[in-house]
C-alpha positions, 0 to 999 in steps of 0.5 A, a space after each residue: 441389521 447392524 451389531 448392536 450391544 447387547 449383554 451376556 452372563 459370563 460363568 467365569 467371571 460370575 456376571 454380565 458384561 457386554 459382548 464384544 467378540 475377538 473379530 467384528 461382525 463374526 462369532 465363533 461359538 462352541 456348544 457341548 452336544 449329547 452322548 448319543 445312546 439313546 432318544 434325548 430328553 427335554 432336559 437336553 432340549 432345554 439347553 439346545 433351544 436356549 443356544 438356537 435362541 442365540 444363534 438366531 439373535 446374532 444372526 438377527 444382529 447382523 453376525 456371520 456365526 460359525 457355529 459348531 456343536 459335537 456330537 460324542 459318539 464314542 463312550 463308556 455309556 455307548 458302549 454298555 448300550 450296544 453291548 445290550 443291544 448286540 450292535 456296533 458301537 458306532 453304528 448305534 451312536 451314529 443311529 441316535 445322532 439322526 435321532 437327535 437332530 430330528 428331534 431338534 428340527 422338530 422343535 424348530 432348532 436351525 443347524 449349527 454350522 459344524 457337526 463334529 463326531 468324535 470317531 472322525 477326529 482321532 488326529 485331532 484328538 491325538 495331537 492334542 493328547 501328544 502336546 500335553 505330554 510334551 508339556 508336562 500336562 499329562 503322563 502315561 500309565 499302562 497305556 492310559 493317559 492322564 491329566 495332570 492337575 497340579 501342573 496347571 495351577 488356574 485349575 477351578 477357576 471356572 467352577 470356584 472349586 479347589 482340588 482338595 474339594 475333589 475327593 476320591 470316590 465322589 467326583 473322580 473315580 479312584 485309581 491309585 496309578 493317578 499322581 493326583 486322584 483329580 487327574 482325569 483321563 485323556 485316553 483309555 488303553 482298549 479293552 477287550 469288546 471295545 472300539 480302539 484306535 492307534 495311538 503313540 500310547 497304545 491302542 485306545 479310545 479318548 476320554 470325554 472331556 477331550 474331544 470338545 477341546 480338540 475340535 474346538 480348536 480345529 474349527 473355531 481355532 484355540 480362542 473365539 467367543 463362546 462356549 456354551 452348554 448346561 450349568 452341570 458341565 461347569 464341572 468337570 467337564 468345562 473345568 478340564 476342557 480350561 485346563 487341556 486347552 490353556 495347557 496345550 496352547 497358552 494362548 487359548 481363550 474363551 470369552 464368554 462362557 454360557 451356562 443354562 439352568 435345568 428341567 426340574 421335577 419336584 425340584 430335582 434335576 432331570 436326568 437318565 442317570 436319575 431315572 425321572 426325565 420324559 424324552 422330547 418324543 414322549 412330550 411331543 406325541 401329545 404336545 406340539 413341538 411349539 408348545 414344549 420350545 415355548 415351555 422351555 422359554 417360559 423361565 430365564 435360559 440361567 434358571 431351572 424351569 420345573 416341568 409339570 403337565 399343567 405348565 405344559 398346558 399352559 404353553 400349549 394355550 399360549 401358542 394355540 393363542 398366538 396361531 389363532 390371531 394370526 390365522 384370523 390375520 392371515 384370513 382377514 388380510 387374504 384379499 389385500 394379498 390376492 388382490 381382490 380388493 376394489 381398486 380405491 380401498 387397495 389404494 386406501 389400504 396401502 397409503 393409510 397410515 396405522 392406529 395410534 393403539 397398533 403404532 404403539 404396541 408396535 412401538 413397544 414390542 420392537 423397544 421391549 424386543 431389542 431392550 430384554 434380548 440385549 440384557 441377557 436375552 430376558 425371553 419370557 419378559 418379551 412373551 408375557 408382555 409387549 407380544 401380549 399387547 400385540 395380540 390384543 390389538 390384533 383381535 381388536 383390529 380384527 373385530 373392527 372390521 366384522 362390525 364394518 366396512 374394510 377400511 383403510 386403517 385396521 388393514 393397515 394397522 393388521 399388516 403393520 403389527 403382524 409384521 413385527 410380530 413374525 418378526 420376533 417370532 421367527 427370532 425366538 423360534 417360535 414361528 413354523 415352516 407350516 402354514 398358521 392353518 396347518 399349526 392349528 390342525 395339528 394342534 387339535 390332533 394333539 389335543 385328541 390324543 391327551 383327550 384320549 378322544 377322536 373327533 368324532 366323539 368330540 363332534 358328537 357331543 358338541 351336536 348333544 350339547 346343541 339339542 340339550 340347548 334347543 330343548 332348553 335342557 341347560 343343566 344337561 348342555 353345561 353337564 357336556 360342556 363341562 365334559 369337554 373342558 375337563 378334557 383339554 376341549 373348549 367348545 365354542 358358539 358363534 353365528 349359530 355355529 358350535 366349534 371347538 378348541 383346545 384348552 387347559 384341562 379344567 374341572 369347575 369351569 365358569 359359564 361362558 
């Protein structure tokens, strides 16, 4: 697809402007990865999904992408947790980094092109630190290195903040060897227990806020298109990494920056430091990975999106929805597919042309698809409506052809809009490498789990729920029915047939 125009928020200049990257048809973007001590939580998974949502549109657009995001794997946070574990730093980083890019395939996040460690960059990292010296940016103290915040004076420009707004003891440590209690530091002397590397300063390690701007450098050279990461690294972390980059290399430049918005718990950020945030393992043991992508997309990137079960819920049915219609696609279409179709419908099924209802929801979905992505991909507009519709018409198709022959048209018109469908999903994410069927299998696994159930059980009751109906003991059907929904579980009767599937938990259902 050609490079079409499209619109993104830009922090710096606190609003939208149209994309226009330093070289046509390419992009280099750089997004800050995780201090990998630990499993992640969706907190992180909110800002890894929002930039995969990217990476793939550009791909999509037609732009070569070289994508780079990092992995810190040398830390103050790293440090404390091997010494509690009695393991080597690196060793336990490197551990958590796996970690962290299982979860990531999990939930469906393609691979950036780049995966830079800290610990393989240390000349990078130096050369960098031996540059701002030369310049006058930075100075030494006891084997440490610092910043220098005001010999640069642009400092704050991303984040609105002055330098008298950075009180010691709040936002920077206090140390009376800084000239400037701003000042941040660029290498730590070693300590005692500690990875160290040479250096001209000393044995040491580097700051954090460091590394992101030396390997941005080094792959994507010191100007290219986006930065990107969560809105708390406005400040310091981005604001320094401006800083250490300007002042290194007057010609460094970023073009857009990109912030998302947090996972919130009764409006307060999650976080470890916090203490209130789930891991993507413990919400993926009883949500499909597709469910929590699609929680995550249920709000604007730049907006907080609040994390409560119910909302989980609600995205674990909106997925289930969406599989279940192309699963009864995939099934009705099977024959066109495998070719046991008579001849005369396969011709009829391949020059018919779609409804006037599936052409126009096609219509609307590819119109709303390309509209909300380029203004600053409005993801949650595209779920809630034109791909709705689509369903619909599916369904729609779908029982036209139980009431009659396979005509030419529904076939066609289900080819046609599945299409399209798989399409946008496999933009968003949102599709699997698993086949629908295997989806929904493993979606009624999770289900079992949050019921606290086995199938058997469900079973079961489906089968006393049968013979209370055939007695005519409707009061005791409904009492069971009314069971299974309060656990997650919908039965439903067709043909004479009682199946179930999962639900949204709920006490007082309607009749169905």
């Amino acid at each position: 697809m050609e490079n079409k125009e499209f619109q993104v928020y830009n922090t710096m200049t606190k609003q939208k402007e149209i994309f226009k990257p330093k070289e046509p048809g390419k992009v280099g973007m750089y997004v800050c990865g995780i201090t990998a001590y630990d499993y992640s939580h969706i907190g992180h998974a909110r800002v890894y999904v929002a930039f995969d949502v990217l990476y793939r549109y550009l791909k999509y657009l037609g732009y070569e992408v070289n994508y780079v995001r990092n992995f810190t794997d040398v830390d103050d946070k790293i440090i404390r947790r091997a010494n509690e574990l009695n393991e080597d730093p690196i060793s336990l980083s490197g551990r958590f980094c796996e970690e962290f890019l299982s979860d990531m395939d999990d939930l469906g996040c393609i691979r950036p092109t780049k995966q830079p460690r800290v610990s393989d960059h240390m000349d990078q990292i130096r050369a960098m630190i031996a540059k701002l010296i030369e310049k006058d940016h930075a100075y030494t103290v006891d084997g440490d290195v610092y910043f220098s915040v005001d010999n640069f004076p642009d400092y704050g420009r991303l984040s609105g903040r002055k330098l008298e707004d950075n009180r010691a003891g709040e936002r920077v440590a206090i140390d009376s060897r800084k000239r400037n209690p701003a000042d941040f530091a660029l290498w730590k002397a070693a300590k005692h227990g500690e990875p160290s590397w040479e250096s001209p300063w000393g044995p040491g390690r580097p700051g954090w806020h460091i590394e992101c701007s030396a390997m941005s450098a080094h792959y994507l050279t010191s100007s290219f298109d986006i930065h990107g990461g969560g809105m708390d690294l406005t400040f310091p972390h981005h604001e320094n990494e401006i800083a250490q980059s300007c002042a290194a290399c007057s010609s460094s430049k970023v073009g857009y920056w990109m912030h998302n918005g947090f996972v919130t718990q009764n409006d307060e950020k999650m976080s470890k430091s916090l203490g209130n945030f789930f891991t993507i393992r413990e919400v993926t043991k009883q949500y499909h990975p597709l469910a929590l992508r699609y929680f995550l997309m249920s709000t604007h990137y730049r907006s907080n999106v609040n994390y409560s079960i119910s909302q989980l819920d609600n995205a674990s049915f909106e997925v289930l929805t969406l599989y279940r219609a192309l699963h009864n696609c995939e099934v009705a279409l099977s024959p066109l597919r495998e070719g046991n179709l008579t001849n005369v419908a396969a011709q009829n099924a391949q020059t018919a042309r779609v409804t006037p209802a599936a052409q126009e929801c096609i219509d609307k979905l590819r119109s709303d698809f390309e509209s909300k992505m380029a203004d600053d991909m409005h993801v949650v507009e595209i779920l809630n409506g034109a791909l709705k519709e689509c369903l619909k018409v599916i369904n729609s198709c779908l029982g036209s052809l139980k009431k009659k022959q396979k005509q030419p048209s529904p076939i066609q018109s289900l080819v046609e809009v599945e299409k399209e469908v798989k399409t946008v999903l496999d933009v968003l994410g949102l599709s699997s490498s698993a086949t629908c069927y295997e989806v929904l299998q493993q979606m009624k696994e999770k289900a079992l789990v949050r019921a606290g159930m086995k199938e058997e059980d469900v079973l079961l009751m489906i089968e006393e729920r049968t013979k209370a109906r055939k007695e005519k003991d409707f009061e005791r059907s409904d009492q069971i029915r009314n069971q299974l929904y309060a656990k997650g579980i919908c039965p439903e009767d067709e043909g004479g047939v009682t199946t179930w599937w999962p639900s949204v938990p709920r006490e007082d259902p309607k009749p169905t």
